[in-house]
C-alpha positions as CSV (number, residue, x, y, z in Angstrom):
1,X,-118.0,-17.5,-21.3
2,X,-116.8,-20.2,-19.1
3,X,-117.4,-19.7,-15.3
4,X,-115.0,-19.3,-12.9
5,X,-113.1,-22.1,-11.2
6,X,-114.7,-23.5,-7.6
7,X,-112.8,-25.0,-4.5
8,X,-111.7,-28.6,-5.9
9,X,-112.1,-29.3,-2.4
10,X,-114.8,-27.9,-1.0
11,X,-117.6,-27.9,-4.2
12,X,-119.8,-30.5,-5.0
13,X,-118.6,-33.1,-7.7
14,X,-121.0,-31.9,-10.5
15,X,-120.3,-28.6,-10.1
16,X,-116.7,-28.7,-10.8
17,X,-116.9,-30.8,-13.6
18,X,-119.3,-28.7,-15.0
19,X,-116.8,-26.0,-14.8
20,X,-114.7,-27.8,-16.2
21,X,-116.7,-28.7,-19.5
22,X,-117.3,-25.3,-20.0
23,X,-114.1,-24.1,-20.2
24,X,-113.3,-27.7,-22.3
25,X,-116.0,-26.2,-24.7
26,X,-114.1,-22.8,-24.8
27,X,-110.8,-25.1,-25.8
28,X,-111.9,-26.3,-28.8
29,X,-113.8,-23.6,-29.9
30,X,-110.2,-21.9,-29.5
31,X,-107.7,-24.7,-30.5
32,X,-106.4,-24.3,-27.5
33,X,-104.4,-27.7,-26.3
34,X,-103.7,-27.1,-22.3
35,X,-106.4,-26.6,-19.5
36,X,-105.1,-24.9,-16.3
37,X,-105.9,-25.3,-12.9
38,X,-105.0,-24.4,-9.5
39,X,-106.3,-25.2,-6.1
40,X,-108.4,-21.9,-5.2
41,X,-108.2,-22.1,-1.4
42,X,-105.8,-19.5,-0.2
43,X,-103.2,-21.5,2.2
44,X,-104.3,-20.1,5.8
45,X,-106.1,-23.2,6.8
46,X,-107.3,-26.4,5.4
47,X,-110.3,-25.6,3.3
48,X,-113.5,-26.2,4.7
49,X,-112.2,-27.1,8.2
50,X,-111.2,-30.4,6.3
51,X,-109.1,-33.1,7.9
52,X,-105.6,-32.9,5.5
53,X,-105.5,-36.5,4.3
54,X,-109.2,-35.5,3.1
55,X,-108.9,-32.4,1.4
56,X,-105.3,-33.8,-0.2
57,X,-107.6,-37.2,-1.6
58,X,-110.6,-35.0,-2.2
59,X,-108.7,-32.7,-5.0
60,X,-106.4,-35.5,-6.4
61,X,-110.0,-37.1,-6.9
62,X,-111.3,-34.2,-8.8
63,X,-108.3,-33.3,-11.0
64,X,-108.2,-36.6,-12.1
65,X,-112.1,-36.7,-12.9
66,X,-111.2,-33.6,-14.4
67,X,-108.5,-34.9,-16.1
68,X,-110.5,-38.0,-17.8
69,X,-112.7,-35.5,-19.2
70,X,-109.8,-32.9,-20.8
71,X,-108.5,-36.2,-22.4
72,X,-111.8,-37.2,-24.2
73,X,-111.4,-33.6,-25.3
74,X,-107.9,-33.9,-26.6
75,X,-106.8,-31.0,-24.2
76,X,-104.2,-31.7,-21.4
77,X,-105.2,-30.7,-17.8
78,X,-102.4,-29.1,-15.8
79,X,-101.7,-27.7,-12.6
80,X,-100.3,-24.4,-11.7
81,X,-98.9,-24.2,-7.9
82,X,-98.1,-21.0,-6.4
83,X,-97.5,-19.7,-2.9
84,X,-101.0,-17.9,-3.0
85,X,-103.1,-21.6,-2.9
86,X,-103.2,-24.3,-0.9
87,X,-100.6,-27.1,-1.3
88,X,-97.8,-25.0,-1.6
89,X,-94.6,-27.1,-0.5
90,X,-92.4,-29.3,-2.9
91,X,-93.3,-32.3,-1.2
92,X,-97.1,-31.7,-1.5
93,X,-96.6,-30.8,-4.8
94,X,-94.9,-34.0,-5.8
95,X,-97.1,-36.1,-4.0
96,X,-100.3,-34.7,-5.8
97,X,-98.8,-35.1,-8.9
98,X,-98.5,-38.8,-8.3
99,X,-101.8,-39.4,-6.2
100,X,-103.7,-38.2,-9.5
101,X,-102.4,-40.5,-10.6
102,X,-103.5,-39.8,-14.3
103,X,-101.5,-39.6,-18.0
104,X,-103.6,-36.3,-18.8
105,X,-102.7,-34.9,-15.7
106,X,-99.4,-32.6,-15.3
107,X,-97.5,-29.4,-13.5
108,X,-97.6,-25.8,-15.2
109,X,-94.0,-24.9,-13.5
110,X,-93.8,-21.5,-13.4
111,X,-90.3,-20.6,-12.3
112,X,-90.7,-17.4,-9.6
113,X,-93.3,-20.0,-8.0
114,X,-90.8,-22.5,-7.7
115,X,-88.5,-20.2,-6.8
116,X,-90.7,-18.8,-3.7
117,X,-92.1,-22.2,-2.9
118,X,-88.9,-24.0,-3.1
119,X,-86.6,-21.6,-1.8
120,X,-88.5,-19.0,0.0
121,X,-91.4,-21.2,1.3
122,X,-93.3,-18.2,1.3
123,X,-97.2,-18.6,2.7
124,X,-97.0,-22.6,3.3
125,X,-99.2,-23.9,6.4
126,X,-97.2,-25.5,9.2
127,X,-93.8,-26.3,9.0
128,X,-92.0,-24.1,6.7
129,X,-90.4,-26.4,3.9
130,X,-87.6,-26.1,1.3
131,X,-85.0,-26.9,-1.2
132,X,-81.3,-27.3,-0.7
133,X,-80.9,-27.4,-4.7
134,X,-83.7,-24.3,-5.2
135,X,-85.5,-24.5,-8.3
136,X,-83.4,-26.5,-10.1
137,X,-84.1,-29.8,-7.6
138,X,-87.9,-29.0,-7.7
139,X,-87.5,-29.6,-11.0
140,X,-85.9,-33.0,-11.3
141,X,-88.5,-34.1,-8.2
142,X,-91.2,-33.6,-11.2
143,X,-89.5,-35.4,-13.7
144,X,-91.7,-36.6,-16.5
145,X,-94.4,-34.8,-14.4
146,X,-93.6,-30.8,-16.1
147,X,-96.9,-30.6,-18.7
148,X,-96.1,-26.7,-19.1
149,X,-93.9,-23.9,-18.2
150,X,-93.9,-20.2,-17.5
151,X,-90.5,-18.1,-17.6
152,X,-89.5,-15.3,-15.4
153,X,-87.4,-14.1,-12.5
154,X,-88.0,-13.8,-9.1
155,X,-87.1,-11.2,-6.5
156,X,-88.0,-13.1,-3.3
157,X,-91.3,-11.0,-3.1
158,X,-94.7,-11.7,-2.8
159,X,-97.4,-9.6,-5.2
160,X,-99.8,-8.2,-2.3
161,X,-98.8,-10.7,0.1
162,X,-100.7,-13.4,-2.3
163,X,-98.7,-15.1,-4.6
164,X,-95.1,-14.5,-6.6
165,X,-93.7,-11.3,-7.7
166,X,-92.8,-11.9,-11.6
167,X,-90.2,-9.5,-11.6
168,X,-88.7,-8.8,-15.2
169,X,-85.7,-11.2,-16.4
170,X,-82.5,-9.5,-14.7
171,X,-84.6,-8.1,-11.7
172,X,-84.1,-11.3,-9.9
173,X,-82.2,-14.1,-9.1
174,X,-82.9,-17.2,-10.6
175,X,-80.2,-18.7,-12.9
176,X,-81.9,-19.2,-16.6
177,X,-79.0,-21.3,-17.7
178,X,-80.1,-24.2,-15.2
179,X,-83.3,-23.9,-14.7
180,X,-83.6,-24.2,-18.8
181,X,-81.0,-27.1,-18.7
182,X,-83.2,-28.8,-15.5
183,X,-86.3,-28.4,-17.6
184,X,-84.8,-30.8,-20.2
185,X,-83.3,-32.9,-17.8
186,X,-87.0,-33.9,-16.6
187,X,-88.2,-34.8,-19.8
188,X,-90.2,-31.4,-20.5
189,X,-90.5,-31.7,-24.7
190,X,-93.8,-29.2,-25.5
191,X,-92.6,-26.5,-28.1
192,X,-93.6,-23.6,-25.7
193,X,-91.7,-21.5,-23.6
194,X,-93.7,-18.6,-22.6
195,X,-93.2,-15.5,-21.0
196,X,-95.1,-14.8,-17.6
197,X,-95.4,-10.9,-16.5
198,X,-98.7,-11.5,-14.2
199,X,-99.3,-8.1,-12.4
200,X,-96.1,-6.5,-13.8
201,X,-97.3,-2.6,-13.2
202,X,-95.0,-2.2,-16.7
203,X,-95.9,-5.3,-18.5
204,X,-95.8,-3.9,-21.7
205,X,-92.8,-2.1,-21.4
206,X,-91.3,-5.0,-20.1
207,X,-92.3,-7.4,-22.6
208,X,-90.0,-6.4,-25.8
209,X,-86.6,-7.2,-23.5
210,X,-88.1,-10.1,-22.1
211,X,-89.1,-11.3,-25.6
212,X,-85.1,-10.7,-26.5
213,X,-83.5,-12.8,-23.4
214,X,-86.1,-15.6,-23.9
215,X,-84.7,-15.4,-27.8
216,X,-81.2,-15.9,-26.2
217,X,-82.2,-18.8,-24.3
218,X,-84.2,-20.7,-26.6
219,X,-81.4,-20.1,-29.1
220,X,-79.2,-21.7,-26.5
221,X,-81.4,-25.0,-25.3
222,X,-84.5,-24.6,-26.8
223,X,-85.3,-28.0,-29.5
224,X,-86.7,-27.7,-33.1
């Protein structure tokens, strides 16, 4: 079984790499096409005692290492942001996206973490930052840059204090209708639209009307 993620930051080259071949070797055995990542660090202080510019060019470095190898692989490498890690805010977001700087290299939007980093700017270092246009602007600042999505609501909470709540569809209040329609606006094309119930206490219960609105949107936007 593949190891757990290290600091793309803080850990030596080799040692993140190696992570991330084992887990490549645990795609394929799987046919599984997407690798994700995040950036571990929780966002109280720059890891390490890092200056910023560092850290920021010392994990664009590694994902995009990391990203030359997922390619060789044939699996896409993509990044999943949330209010619990490090590089939390739109901008940063955005800007790590393009210093990567690499075609196998792409966002995992998941929409209560836009929602709470965009809107919210819940747990982000510094200068508290967001979104006139919510979700729906985070998404066209990512255009052509959305590799993979998760769908569901958000009531403004965190989970523990660590990352988004991922309330149940109708619990929240993100609009659906736009956030679908932004999603195709910036070029996102992958078949998948999946349902995200992380640390739901009901999950299960939860998943069969979840499973029914999702029906209702994809009948609505989704593309054959």
């Amino acid at each position: 079984m593949a190891a757990p993620f290290p600091s793309p930051a803080t850990s030596a080259k080799d040692k993140y790499l190696d992570t991330v071949k084992g887990h490549l070797e645990m795609c394929q055995e799987m046919g599984i096409g997407k690798l994700r990542v995040d950036a571990v660090d929780p966002p109280t202080a720059i890891p390490g005692g890092m200056d910023y510019e560092k850290c920021f060019a010392t994990v664009a470095e590694r994902w995009n290492q990391a990203a030359t190898l997922c390619a060789a692989s044939g699996v896409k490498l993509v990044w999943e942001f949330e209010p619990g890690f490090f590089f939390n805010k739109p901008s940063e977001v955005v800007r790590m996206v393009y210093k990567v700087d690499h075609p196998n290299f792409s966002i995992m939007f998941d929409s209560c973490h836009g929602h709470m980093c965009a809107v919210v700017g819940a747990r982000q270092l510094g200068k508290k930052e967001t979104l006139p246009g919510g979700v729906v602007q985070f998404i066209h600042m990512l255009t052509g840059k959305i590799g993979a999505v998760h769908f569901i609501d958000s009531d403004g909470t965190l989970h523990d204090n660590e990352t988004s709540t991922h309330a149940p569809f109708g619990k929240g209040v993100l609009d659906f209708d736009a956030i679908a329609k932004a999603f195709l606006a910036a070029g996102y094309t992958d078949q998948w639209w999946p349902i995200d119930l992380c640390f739901w206490s009901n999950a299960l219960e939860a998943t069969a009307p979840a499973k029914k609105f999702m029906d209702k949107l994809v009948a609505k936007y989704g593309r054959d």
